[in-house]
N, C-alpha and C positions, 0 to 999 in steps of 0.2 A: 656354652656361652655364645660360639657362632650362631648358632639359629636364635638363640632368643634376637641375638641384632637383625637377623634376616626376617625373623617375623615382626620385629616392631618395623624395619622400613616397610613392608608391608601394606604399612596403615596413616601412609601417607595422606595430608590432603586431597595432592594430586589419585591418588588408589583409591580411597573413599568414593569421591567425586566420579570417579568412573566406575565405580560399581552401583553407586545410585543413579548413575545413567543408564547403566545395564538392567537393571530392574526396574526403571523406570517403562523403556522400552517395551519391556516384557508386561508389563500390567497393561500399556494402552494395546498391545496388542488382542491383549486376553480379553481388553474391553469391545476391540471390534468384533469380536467372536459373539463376545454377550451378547451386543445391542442388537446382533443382524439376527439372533434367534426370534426378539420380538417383531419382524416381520410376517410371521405365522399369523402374530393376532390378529383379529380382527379389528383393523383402526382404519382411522379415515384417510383421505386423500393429503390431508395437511400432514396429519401424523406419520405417514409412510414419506413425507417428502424431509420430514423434521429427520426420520431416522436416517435417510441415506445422507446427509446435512452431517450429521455424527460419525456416521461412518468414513467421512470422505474427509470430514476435519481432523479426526486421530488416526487418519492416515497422513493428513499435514504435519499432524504431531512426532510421530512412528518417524519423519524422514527428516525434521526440524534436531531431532535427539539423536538421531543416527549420524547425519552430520557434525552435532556438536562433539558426540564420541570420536569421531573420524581426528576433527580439527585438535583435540587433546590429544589423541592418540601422536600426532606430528606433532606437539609440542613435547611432547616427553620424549621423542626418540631425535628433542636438541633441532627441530627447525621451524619452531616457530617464526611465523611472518608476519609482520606489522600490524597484518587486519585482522590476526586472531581475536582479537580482544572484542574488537569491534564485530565480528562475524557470530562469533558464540554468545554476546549478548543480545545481538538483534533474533539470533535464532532461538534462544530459551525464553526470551520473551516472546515470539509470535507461540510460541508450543503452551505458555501457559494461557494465551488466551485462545485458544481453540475451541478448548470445554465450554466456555460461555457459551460462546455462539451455536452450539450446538445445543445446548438450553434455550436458549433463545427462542428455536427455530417452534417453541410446542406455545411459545404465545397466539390465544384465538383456541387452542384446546382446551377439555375440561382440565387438564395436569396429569392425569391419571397415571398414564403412560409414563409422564415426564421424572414420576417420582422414581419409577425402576431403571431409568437412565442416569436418572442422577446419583443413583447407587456407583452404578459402574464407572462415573468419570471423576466425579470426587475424588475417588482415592490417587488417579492418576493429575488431577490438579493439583491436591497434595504435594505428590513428588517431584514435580516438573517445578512448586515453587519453594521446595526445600534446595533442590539443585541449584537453583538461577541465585537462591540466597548466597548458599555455602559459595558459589563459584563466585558473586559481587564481593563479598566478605573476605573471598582470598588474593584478589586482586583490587583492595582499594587502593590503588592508584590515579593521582592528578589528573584527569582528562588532557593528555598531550597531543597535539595537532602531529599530522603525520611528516616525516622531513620532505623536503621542497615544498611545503605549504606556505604560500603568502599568504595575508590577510584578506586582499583585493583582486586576486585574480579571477579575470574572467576568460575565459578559451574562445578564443576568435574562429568558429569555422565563417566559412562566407553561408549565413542563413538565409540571406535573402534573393539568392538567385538556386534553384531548384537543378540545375543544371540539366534539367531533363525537362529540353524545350518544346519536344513532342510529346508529350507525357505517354511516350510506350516503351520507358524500361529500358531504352538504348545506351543510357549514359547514366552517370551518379550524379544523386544529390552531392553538391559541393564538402554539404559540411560531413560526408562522411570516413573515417579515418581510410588513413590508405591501409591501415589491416586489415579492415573491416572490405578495403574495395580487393584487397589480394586473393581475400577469399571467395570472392563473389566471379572470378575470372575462372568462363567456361573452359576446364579440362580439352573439350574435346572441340573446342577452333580456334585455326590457326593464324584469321586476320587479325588486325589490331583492337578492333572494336569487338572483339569478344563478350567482353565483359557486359553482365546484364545478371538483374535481378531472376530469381529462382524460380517462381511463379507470378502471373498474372492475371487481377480476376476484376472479369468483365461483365454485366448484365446484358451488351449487346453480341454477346458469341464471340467476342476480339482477343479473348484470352482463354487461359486456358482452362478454368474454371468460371462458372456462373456464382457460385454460390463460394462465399468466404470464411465457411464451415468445411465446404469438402476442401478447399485448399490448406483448411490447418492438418484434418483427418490426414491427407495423404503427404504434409509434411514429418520429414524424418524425428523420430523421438528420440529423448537423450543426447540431443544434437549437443557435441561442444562449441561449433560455429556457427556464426548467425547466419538464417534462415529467413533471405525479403523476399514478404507477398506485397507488388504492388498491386491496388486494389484502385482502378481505377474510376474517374465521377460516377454517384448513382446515387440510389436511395436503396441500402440493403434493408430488407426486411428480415431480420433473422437473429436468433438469444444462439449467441455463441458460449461456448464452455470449454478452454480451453486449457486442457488437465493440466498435472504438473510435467508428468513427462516431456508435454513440448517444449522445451527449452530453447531460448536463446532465437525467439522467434519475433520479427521486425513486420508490421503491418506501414506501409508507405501510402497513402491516400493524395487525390488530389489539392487537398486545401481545406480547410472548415466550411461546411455547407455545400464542400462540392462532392464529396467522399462522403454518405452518409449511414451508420449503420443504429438503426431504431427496430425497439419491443415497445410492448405497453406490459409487459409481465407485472402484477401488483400486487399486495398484501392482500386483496377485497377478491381477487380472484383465489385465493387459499393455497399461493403459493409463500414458504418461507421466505423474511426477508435478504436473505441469502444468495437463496433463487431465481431474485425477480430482474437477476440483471441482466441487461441487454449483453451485453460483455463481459465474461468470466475470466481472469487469466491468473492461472496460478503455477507455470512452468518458469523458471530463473531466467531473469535476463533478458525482459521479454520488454522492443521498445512501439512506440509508434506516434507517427506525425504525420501532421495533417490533416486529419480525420474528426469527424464529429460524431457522437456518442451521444443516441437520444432513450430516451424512454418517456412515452408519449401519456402514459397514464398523470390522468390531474390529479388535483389535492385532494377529492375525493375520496379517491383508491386506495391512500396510505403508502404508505415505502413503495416505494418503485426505484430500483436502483440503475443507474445509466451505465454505471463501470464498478465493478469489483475487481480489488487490486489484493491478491496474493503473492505476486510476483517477485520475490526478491532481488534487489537493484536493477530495478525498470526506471525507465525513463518514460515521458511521455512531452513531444513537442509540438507546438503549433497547434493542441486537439480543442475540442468542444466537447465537456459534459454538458447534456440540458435534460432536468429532471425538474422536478417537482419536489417531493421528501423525500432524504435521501439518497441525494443523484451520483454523489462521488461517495463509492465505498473502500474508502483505502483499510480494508480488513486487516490485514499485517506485513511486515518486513519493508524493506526499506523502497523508499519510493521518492521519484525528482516529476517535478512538475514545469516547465519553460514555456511560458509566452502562449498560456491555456486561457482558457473561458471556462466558467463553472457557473451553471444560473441553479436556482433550485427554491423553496419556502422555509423549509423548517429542519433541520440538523442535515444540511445537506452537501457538508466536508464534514463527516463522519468515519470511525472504526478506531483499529488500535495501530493501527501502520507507524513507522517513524519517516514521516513525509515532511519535503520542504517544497513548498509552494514559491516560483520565485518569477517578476513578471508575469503575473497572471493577472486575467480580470476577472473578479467578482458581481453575479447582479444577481438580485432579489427579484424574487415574481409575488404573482397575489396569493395570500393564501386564502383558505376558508375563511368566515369570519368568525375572529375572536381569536385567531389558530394567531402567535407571534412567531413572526421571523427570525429565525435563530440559524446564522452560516456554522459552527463548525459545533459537532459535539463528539469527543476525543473520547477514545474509552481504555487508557491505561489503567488498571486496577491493581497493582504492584507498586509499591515506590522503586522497585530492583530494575523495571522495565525498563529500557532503554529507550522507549516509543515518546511518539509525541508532534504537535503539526509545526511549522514551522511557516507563516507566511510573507512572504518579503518583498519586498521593491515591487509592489503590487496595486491593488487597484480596489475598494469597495462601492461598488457601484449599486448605493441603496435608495431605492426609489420609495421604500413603506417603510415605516417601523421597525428595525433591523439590530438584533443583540450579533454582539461579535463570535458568542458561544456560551453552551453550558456546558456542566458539569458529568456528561451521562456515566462515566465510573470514577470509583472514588478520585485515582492518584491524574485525573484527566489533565492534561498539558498543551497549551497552544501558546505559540506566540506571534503577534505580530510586530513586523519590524520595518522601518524607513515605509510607511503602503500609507497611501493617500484613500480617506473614510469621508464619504459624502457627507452630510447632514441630516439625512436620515437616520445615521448610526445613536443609537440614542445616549444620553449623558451616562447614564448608569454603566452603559458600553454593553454588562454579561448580566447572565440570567439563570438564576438558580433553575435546579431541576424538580428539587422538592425539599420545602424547608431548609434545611441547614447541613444538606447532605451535599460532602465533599468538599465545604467552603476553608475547611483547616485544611485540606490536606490535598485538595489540585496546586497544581503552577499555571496561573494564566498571568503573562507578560505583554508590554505593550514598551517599546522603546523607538523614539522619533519617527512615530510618525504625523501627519499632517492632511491637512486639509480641513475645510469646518466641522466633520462630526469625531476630530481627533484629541479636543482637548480632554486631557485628564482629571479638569479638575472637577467633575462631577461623579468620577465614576465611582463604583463598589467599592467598601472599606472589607473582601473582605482578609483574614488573617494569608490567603492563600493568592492574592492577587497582588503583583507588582509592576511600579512602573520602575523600567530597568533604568538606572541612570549611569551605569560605566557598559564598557563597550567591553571589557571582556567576557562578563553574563551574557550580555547579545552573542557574541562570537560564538559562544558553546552551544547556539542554536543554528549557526552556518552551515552548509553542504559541507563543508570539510571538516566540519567536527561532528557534528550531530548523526551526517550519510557517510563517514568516512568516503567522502564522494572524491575524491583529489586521485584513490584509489582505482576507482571503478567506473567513473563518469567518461573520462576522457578518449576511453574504448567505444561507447555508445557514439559519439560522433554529436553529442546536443551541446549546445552552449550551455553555460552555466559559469558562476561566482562562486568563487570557492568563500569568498569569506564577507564581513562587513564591505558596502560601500558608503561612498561618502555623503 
């Protein structure tokens, strides 16, 4: 009679749940194995870049699932912390979109290839959305704000004076925390003024890096404290890729247009769109302000990406994305945006991230002709996923023809909120992708905002579009409920509203 009760505890939800993580792990493993054997063949330049694209992504995967086992593992030995809930959904949601992307990456080939790849990741998409199900399914629970959350707060650092009035590194920016500045104080001097950022990279010899590649290479990996390269004015020429391991790694720039780091990497040159970004960052906790983010390739070129965001709870202030199609690639996990510029033509606040855009400015460029302007195209394809854009107390600055967003996967989610829509924003507002695919089953929301191209009453009927009219729907698209940001922001040292303003 005892073991029968010993083997039915056993087969716990909680037990199930973590053995299908466990084998979860183990198949995407066994897929990085598969896929790097097709290496041998003979494929093209696209095709060997699409493979390492899949290899590199289900190793996003492999460490998205490994943490989520970790973070169950502490719940079941009784210390669960507040942002489990929120941590294990953002992460089983970036792990099931991996796979895509890594399909993706064989668009412009004949598929050939793409067919024996997709043998191997199938199965592991499979279980990664069997998981995210069973694990939504066993905690449906109320979305609760986390305690000491108000609805309006905003965190006051002093943003507007830099405190580093020589710009060499001598002194801190104001708005950064004094954790973040305790750590930053040189071990080995004794005066007062010790304190200085870690590295410094100069194109005139003044620092100690030229190039802002070797200074991430020889910054420390698996860092658990933050790690500032100030990266002083220039125009860096250079496609950064900055793994996962780097963690917890802060780029400090002079100011937008003064600090500038530009590629032309693009679709037409027969790199994945993945690839093409001028800036790659996929290690945790990784912030940066100041700085401008260019990728020079026109509408021509096709996708050309300015910034790709892997980076789980990053922040990014005061920056410049300027692309063309898809310039902003927020790929996955959670992501804050404060008092940004994003320019671009056609899906160019794009991916699956769960990002909130907040004080930012939006502008339209020209496209091709006949090509339509479309700022955001969200790609959740889960209803489970926890992702989705969020843009707020912001700015659309449309000079052409300008849709708010489409649909590019099914369960796609964006919302705008309190942001001021020029006139150019067209009546209809959003723009299907093809036919009548996704129109029942995205969330696109629009809740007060203003200006001439903001009236509602012309836009899309359709069954999946709403306009929000109570403020506690808006609320669940706030930094403090949607980033569990209340959490995790106030470390980063960026300004930020945790909730509605008025």
């Amino acid at each position: 009679m005892q073991s029968r009760i010993e083997g039915h505890d056993h087969h716990t939800p909680q037990t199930v749940l973590k053995a299908a993580l466990q084998n979860t792990i183990k198949e995407a493993m066994l897929a990085i194995d598969t896929i790097s054997t097709f290496n041998t063949l003979s494929i093209s330049y696209r095709e060997q870049i699409a493979i390492e694209d899949c290899k590199e992504l289900l190793d996003f995967s492999v460490s998205e699932l490994t943490w989520s086992l970790s973070e169950m593992n502490k719940i079941r030995a009784g210390s669960k912390n507040p942002q489990s809930d929120g941590n294990l959904k953002a992460w089983l949601s970036a792990a099931l979109s991996n796979q895509d992307t890594c399909l993706e990456g064989f668009e412009g080939t004949d598929r050939r290839l793409e067919r024996f790849v997709r043998g191997s990741v199938s199965q592991v998409t499979q279980l990664i959305g069997n998981v995210l199900t069973l694990y939504v399914q066993m905690h449906r629970l109320p979305f609760r704000p986390p305690r000491n959350y108000t609805n309006a707060t905003t965190t006051n650092y002093d943003d507007d004076n830099n405190g580093d009035e020589n710009g060499d590194g001598r002194d801190f920016p104001k708005w950064m925390t004094d954790g973040d500045k305790e750590l930053l104080v040189s071990e080995r001097s004794n005066n007062n003024n010790g304190m200085h950022v870690d590295s410094v990279v100069a194109l005139d010899g003044s620092g100690k890096y030229r190039s802002i590649g070797q200074a991430i290479f020889e910054a420390p990996s698996y860092s658990k404290r933050r790690y500032v390269i100030y990266v002083k004015k220039g125009v860096y020429q250079e496609n950064i890729d900055m793994k996962k391991k780097k963690s917890y790694i802060m780029l400090v720039g002079d100011g937008i247009g003064k600090t500038i780091i530009t590629g032309n990497r693009n679709f037409m040159q027969g790199w994945t769109t993945f690839r093409t970004a001028t800036l790659a960052v996929s290690g945790k906790g990784f912030i940066a302000r100041d700085i401008t983010f260019r990728n020079t390739a026109g509408p021509e070129k096709h996708q050309g990406v300015a910034i790709r965001v892997d980076s789980d709870q990053s922040a990014f202030y005061r920056c410049s994305f300027e692309g063309h199609q898809d310039t902003l690639y927020a790929h996955s996990l959670r992501q804050f945006y404060r008092e940004c510029t994003i320019s671009g033509t056609i899906d160019f606040i794009f991916g699956n991230g769960a990002a909130v855009l907040q004080n930012c400015k939006i502008f339209t460029r020209d496209p091709l002709p006949l090509q339509k302007v479309t700022i955001t195209a969200q790609g959740r394809k889960d209803p489970h996923q926890s992702t989705g854009f969020t843009i707020q107390d912001s700015y659309v600055y449309a000079t052409r023809p300008t849709y708010l967003g489409r649909p590019w996967k099914q369960y796609s989610r964006t919302v705008y909120m309190n942001t001021y829509m020029s006139s150019m924003v067209q009546p209809r507002g959003w723009l299907e992708w093809y036919g009548d695919f996704g129109l029942g089953t995205l969330w696109y929301g629009e809740y007060r905002n203003y200006g001439p191209g903001s009236s509602t009453s012309g836009r899309v009927q359709w069954p999946g579009y709403h306009i929000i009219g109570d403020a506690s729907t808006a609320g669940f698209f706030t930094v403090g409920r949607f980033l569990d940001g209340v959490s995790w922001l106030p470390a980063t040292g960026v300004k930020f509203t945790a909730g509605l303003t008025n």
